[in-house]
Wavefront OBJ file of the C-alpha trace (Angstrom):
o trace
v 158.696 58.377 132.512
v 158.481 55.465 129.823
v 157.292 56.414 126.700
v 154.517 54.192 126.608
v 153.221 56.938 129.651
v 154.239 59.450 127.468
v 152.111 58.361 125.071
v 149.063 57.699 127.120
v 149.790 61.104 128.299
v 149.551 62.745 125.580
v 145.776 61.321 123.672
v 144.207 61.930 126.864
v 145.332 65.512 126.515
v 144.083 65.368 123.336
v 141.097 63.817 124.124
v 140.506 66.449 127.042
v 141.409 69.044 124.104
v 138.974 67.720 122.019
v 136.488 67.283 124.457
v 137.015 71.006 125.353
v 136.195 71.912 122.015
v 133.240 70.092 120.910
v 131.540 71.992 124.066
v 132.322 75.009 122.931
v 131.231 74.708 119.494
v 128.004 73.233 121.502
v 127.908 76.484 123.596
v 128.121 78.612 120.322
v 125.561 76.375 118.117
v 123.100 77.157 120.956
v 123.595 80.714 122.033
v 123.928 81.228 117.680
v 120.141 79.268 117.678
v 118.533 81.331 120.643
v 119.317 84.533 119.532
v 117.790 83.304 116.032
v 114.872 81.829 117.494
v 114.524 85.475 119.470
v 114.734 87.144 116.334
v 112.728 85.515 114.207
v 109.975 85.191 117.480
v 110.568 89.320 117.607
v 109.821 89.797 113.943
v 106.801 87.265 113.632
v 105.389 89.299 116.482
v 105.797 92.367 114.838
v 104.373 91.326 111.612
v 101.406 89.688 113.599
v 100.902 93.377 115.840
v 101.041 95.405 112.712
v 98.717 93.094 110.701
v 96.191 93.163 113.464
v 96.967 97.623 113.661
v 95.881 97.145 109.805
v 92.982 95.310 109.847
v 91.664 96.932 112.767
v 92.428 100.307 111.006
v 90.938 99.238 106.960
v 88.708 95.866 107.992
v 86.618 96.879 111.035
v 84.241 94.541 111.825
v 81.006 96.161 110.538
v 78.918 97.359 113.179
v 75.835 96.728 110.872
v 76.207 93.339 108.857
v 73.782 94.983 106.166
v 76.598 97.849 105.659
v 79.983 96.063 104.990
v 83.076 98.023 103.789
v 82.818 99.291 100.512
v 86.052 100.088 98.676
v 87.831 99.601 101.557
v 85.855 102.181 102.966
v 84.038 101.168 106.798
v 80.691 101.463 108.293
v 81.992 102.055 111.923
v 79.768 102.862 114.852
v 81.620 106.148 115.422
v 83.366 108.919 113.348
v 87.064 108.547 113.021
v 88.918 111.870 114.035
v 91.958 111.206 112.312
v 91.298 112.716 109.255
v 88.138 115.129 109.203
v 87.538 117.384 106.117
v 84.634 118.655 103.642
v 84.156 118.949 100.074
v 81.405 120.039 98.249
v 79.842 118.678 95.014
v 76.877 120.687 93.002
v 75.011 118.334 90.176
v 73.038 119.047 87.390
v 70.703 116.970 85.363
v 69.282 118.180 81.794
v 69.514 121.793 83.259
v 68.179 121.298 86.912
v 69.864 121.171 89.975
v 69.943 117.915 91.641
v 70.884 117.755 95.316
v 72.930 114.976 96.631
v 70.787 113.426 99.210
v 71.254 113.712 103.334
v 72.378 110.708 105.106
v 73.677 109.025 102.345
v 76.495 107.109 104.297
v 74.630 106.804 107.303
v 72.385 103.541 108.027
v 69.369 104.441 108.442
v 68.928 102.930 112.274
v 72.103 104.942 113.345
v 73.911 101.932 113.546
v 76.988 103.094 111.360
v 77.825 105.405 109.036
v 80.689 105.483 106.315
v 83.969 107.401 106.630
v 82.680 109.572 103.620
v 79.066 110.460 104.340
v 76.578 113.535 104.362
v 74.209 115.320 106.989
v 71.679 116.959 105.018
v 71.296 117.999 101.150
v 73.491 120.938 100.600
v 75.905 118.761 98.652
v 78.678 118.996 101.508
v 80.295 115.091 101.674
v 82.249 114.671 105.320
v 85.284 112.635 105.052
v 86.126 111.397 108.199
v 88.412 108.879 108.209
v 91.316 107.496 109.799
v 94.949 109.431 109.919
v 96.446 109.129 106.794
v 93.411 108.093 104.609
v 92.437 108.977 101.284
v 89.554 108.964 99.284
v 87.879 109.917 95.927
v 84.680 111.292 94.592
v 84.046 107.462 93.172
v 84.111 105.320 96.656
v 81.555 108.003 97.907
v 79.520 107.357 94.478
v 79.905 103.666 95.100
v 78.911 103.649 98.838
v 75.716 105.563 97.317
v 75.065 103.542 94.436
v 75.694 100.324 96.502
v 73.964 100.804 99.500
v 71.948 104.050 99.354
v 70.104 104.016 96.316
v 66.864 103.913 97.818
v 67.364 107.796 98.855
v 67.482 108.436 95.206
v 70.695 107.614 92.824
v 70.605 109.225 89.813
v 71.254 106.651 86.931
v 73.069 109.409 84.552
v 75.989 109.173 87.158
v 76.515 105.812 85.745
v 77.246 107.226 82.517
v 80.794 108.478 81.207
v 79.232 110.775 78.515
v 77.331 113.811 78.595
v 79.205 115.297 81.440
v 81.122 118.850 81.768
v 82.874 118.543 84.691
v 84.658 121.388 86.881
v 86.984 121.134 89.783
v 87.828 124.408 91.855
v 85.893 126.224 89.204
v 88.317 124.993 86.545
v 87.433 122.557 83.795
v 88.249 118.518 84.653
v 88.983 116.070 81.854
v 89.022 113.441 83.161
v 87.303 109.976 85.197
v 85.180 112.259 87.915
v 85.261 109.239 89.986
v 88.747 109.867 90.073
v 88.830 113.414 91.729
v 90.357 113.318 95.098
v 88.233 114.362 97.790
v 90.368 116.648 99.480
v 89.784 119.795 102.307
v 87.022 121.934 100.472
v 86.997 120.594 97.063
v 84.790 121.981 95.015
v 83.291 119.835 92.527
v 80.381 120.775 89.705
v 78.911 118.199 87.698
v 76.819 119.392 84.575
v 74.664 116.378 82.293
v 73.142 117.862 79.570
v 73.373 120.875 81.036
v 75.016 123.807 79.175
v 75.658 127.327 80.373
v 75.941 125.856 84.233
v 78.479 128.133 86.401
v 81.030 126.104 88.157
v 81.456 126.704 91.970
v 84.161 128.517 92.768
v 83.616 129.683 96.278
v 81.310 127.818 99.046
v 80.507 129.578 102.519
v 81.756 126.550 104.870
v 81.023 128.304 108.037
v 83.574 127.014 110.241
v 83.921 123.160 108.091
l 1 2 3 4 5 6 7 8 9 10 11 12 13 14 15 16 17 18 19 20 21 22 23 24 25 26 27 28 29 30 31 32 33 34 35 36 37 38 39 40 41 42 43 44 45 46 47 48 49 50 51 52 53 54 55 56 57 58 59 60 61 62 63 64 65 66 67 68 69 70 71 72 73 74 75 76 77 78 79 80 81 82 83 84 85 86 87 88 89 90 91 92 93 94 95 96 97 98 99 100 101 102 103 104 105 106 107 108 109 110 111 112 113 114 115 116 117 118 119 120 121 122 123 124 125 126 127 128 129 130 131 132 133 134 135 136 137 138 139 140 141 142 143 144 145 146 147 148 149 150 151 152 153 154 155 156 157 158 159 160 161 162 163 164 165 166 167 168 169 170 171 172 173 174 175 176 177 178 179 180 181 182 183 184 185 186 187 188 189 190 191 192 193 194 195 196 197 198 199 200 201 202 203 204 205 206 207
């Protein structure tokens, strides 16, 4: 063989060679960009399911335009069973006992009602929320005050003076909107009102 053959020989080999390798490195590049398009396809989807979970969980639609959420708090067209607990709040005004109202929570059509709401007038509040909720004494006051003062707010509970304050029977110093509403809390609010006994004990009857 001349070595002019040789030589022909031997850049088509290369050229095969080289051939052979820019289609691998072609293979590669696009299995390396599928399984990055998968992934990032997987994790938008993800994102997108658990953003929907969340706002169908906190932002339900209200079922009453009139009663839209209120500290995060929704006006659903059933109770939520995830989280279902009582507590109870006693409040007095310049020495008399003022009940907290029934159906504050509730529209008054039937429509809705809140996640923190009450039945009648014995001062129980019902927190029924979704698993894994929480919720204080002020985003009940605020779903009052907001959109149930016309079954009588009392304006002192805007005030941040004038108030002795007991939780569980024990003294509270501090922001009563801030008390956690938790499974039979016991909350007594006093305005002007010295000497008042603090609950310690309510008979729940089963709540």
């Amino acid at each position: 063989m001349s070595k002019q053959n040789t030589r022909q020989g031997t850049r088509q080999e290369r050229r095969r060679e080289e051939q052979r390798r820019r289609e691998e490195e072609r293979q590669r590049a696009a299995r390396t960009k599928r399984i990055t398009t998968i992934g990032i396809t997987a994790v938008v989807a993800l994102a997108v399911v658990g953003l929907i979970i969340f706002a169908v969980i906190q932002n339900q639609a209200p079922a009453n335009a009139a009663y839209p959420p209120v500290d995060k708090v929704s006006c659903l067209s059933t109770e939520q069973s995830g989280t279902h607990i009582h507590a109870h709040v006693s409040i007095y005004i310049n020495g008399t006992s003022t009940p907290i109202p029934a159906n504050v929570g509730i529209a008054p059509d039937g429509s809705c009602l809140y996640w923190l709401h009450t039945h009648d007038s014995t001062g129980v509040i019902h927190i029924e929320a979704p698993s894994g909720s929480s919720a204080t004494f002020g985003n009940f006051l605020d779903i009052w005050e907001q959109k149930f003062q016309q079954v009588g707010y009392p304006s002192q509970l805007s005030t941040a003076t004038g108030w002795q304050i007991y939780v569980d029977g024990k003294p509270f110093t501090g922001d009563f909107h801030a008390i956690p509403l938790q499974s039979h809390t016991l909350i007594t609010l006093a305005y002007n009102s010295p000497g008042v006994k603090p609950d310690t004990s309510y008979p729940w009857n089963g709540l």
